[in-house]
C-alpha positions as CSV (number, residue, x, y, z in Angstrom):
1,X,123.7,107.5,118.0
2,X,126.9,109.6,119.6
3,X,127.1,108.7,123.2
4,X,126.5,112.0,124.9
5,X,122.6,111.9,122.9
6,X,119.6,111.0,124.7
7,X,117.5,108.4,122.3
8,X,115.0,110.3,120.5
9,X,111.3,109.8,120.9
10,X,108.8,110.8,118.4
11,X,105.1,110.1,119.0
12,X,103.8,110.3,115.0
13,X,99.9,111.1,115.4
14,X,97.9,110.9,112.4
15,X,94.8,112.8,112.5
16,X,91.7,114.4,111.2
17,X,89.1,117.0,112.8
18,X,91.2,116.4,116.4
19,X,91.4,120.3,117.4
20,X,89.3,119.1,120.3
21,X,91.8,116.8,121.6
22,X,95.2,117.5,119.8
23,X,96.3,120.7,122.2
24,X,96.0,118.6,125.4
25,X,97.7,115.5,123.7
26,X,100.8,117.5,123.3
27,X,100.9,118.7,126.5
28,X,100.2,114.9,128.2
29,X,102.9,113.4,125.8
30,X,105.9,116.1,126.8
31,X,105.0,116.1,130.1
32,X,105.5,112.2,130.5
33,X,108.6,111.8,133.1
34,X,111.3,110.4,130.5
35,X,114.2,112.4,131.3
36,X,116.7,110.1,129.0
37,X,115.0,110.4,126.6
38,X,114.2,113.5,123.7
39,X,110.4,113.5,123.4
40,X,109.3,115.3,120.4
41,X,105.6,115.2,118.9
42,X,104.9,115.0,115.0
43,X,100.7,115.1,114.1
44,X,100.4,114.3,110.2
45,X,97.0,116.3,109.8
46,X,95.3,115.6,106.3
47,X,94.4,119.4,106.0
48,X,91.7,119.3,109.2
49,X,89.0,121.3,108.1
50,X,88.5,122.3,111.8
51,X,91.6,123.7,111.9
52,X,93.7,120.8,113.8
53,X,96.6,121.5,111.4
54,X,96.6,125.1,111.8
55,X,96.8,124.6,115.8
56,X,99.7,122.8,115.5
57,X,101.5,124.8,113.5
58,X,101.0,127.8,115.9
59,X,102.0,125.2,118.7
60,X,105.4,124.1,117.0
61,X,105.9,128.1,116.8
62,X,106.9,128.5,120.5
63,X,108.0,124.5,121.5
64,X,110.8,122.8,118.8
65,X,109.4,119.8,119.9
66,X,105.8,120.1,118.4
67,X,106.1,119.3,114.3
68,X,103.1,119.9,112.4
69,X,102.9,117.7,109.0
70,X,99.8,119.1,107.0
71,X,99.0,116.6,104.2
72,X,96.9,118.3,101.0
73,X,96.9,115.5,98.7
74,X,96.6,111.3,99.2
75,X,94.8,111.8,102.4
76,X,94.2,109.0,104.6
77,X,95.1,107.4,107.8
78,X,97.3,104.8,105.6
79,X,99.1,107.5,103.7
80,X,99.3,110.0,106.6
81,X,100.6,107.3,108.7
82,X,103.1,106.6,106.0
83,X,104.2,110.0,105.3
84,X,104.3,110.7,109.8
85,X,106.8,107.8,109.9
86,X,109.2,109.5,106.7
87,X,109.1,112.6,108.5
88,X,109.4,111.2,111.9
89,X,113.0,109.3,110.3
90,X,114.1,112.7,108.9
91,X,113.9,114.1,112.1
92,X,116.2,111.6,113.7
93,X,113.8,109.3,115.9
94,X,115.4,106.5,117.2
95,X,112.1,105.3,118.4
96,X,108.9,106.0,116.6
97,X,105.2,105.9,119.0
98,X,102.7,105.6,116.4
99,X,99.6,106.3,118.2
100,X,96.2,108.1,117.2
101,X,95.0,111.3,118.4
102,X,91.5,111.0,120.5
103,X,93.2,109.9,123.8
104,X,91.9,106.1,123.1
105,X,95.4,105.5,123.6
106,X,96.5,107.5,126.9
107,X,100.0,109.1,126.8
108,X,100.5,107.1,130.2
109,X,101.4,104.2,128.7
110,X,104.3,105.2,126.2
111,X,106.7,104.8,128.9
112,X,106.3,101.1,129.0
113,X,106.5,101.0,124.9
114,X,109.3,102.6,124.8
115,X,111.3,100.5,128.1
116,X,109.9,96.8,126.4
117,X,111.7,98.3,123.5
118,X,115.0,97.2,124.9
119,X,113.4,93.9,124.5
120,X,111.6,94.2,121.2
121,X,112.1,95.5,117.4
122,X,108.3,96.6,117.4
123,X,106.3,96.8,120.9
124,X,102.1,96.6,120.6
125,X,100.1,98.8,123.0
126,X,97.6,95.3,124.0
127,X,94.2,94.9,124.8
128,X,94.2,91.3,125.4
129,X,97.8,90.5,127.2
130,X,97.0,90.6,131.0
131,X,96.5,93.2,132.1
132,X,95.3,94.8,129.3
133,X,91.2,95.8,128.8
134,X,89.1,97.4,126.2
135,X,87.1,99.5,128.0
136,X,83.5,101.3,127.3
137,X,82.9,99.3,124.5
138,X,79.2,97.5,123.7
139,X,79.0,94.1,123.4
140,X,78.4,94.1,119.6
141,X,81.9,95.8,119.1
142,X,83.6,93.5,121.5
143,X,82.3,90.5,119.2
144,X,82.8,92.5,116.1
145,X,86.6,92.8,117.9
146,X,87.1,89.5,118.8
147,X,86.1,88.0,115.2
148,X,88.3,90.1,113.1
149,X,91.4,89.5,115.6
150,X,90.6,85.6,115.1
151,X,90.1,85.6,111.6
152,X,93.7,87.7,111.1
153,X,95.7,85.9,113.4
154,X,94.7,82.8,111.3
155,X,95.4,83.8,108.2
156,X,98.4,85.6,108.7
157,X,99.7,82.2,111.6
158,X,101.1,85.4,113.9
159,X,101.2,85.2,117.9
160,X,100.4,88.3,118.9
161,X,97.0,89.2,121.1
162,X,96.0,92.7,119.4
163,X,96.7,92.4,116.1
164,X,94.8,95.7,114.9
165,X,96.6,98.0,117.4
166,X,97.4,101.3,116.4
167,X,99.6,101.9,119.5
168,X,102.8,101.3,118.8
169,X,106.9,101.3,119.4
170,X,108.9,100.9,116.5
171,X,112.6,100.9,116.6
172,X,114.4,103.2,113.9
173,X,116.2,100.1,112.6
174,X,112.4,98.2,111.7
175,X,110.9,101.1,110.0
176,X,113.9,101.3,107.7
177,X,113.6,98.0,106.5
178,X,109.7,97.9,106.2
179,X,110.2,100.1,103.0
180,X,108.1,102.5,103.5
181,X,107.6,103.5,100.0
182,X,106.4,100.2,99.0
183,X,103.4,100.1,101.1
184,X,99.9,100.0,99.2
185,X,97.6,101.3,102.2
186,X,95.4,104.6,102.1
187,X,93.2,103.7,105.1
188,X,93.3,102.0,108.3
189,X,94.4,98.6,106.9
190,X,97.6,100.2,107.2
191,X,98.1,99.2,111.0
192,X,97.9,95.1,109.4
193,X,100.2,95.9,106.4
194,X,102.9,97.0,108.4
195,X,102.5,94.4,110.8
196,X,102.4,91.7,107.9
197,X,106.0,93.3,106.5
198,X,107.3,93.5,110.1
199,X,106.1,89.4,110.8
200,X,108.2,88.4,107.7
201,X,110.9,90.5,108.0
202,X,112.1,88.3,111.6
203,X,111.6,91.3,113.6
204,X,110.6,90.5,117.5
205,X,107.0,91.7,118.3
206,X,106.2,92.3,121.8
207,X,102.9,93.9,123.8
208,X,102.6,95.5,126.8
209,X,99.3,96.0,128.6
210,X,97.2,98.7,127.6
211,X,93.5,99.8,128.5
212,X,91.6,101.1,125.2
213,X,88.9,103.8,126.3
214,X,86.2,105.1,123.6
215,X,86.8,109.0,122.9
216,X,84.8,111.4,124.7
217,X,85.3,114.6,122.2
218,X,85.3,114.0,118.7
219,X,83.7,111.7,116.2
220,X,85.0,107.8,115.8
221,X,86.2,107.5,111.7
222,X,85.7,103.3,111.9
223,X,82.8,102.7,110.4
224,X,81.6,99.7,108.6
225,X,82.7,100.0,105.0
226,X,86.4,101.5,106.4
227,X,86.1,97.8,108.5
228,X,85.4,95.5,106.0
229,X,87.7,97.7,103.2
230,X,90.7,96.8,106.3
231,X,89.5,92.1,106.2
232,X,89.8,92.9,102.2
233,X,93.1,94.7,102.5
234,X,94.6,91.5,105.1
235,X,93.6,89.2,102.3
236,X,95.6,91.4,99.6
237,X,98.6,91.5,101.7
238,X,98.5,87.5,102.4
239,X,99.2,87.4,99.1
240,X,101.3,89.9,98.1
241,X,104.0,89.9,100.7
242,X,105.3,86.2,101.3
243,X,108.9,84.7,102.6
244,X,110.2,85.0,99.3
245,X,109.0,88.3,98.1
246,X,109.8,90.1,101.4
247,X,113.4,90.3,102.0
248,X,114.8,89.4,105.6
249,X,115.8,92.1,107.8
250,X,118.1,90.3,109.7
């Protein structure tokens, strides 16, 4: 980075069927006060049949900073998140906000991602750091919440709150070394693998408090079977990335 450029934000937003939400998004995330810093936005659409895609592309028509990614084949929230953080590289990000596009995670908050950044290699939008709330939810999904946070952070021995956050800060230099083309994921158990790769790599993880609201426009795509495909998934990667098959990034 020459010294005259201001660091390079890109907020990478995977979505699907988000034309409700997506417009107003874009307009929240430019419009956060970050004047050192080059916001951009980048949605990875996996071909929206309502049209989400399409809207950004119009969008990035009259604002260089909107960049629409429509995905036609390997869709997914793993492989569009995978393919949002190549093209959010090739763009020249020097900090990546990986975030999803109902407004469960408000644009408000990037601000203090990207400033405990100077502090961290990857920064966690957290629910359960002071602070920190997951709002509007029943009490069955609180439990449901609570148990599969527990049962990762044990098997994977990592001290981090929110372990299945999808709000997050990455430096340039940890998505680099995460190898992004090695990554098995398709589906939401992509949030775990990356943070699995990150763990063993020695990269500092830090969270910053976040409140987690429930979408108001839109339908959720966590159901069940995408939940207990993501438990499966954690057990795969506990065995497939280890100290010794996972090179240090340091």
């Amino acid at each position: 980075m020459t010294e005259n450029r201001r660091p390079r934000v890109v907020a990478m937003v995977p979505t699907y069927n988000e034309r409700e939400n997506i417009g107003d998004l874009i307009q929240a995330i430019l419009a956060l006060p970050l004047p050192d810093h080059d916001v951009h936005v980048l949605v990875a659409d996996d071909n929206s049949p309502d049209g989400t895609g399409a809207l950004v592309a119009e969008l990035s028509k009259t604002d260089p900073r909107v960049h629409a990614l429509v995905r036609y084949k390997r869709r997914g929230r793993g492989s569009g998140g995978i393919d949002g953080f190549k093209a959010a590289l090739a763009l020249g990000a020097d900090f990546v906000i990986e975030m999803d596009g109902d407004f469960s995670h408000q644009p408000k908050f990037i601000p203090d991602l990207i400033a405990a950044a100077g502090r961290y290699d990857l920064v966690l939008g957290s629910r359960f750091v002071p602070g920190g709330r997951d709002a509007d939810r029943g009490f069955h999904r609180r439990i449901i919440t609570f148990c599969v946070r527990a049962f990762i952070r044990r098997l994977y021995k990592i001290d981090v709150k929110d372990v299945s956050s999808g709000f997050r800060c990455f430096k340039r230099s940890v998505l680099e070394a995460v190898d992004l083309d090695d990554l098995i994921s398709v589906g939401q158990s992509v949030v775990l693998e990356i943070l699995r790769k990150v763990q063993l790599l020695g990269f500092s993880i830090g969270e910053v408090p976040i409140i987690f609201i429930d979408r108001t426009r839109g339908q959720t795509k966590l159901d069940f079977l995408a939940l207990l495909e993501t438990l499966l998934m954690a057990v795969k990667f506990k065995k497939r990335y280890t100290p010794s098959t996972v090179k240090s990034g340091r």
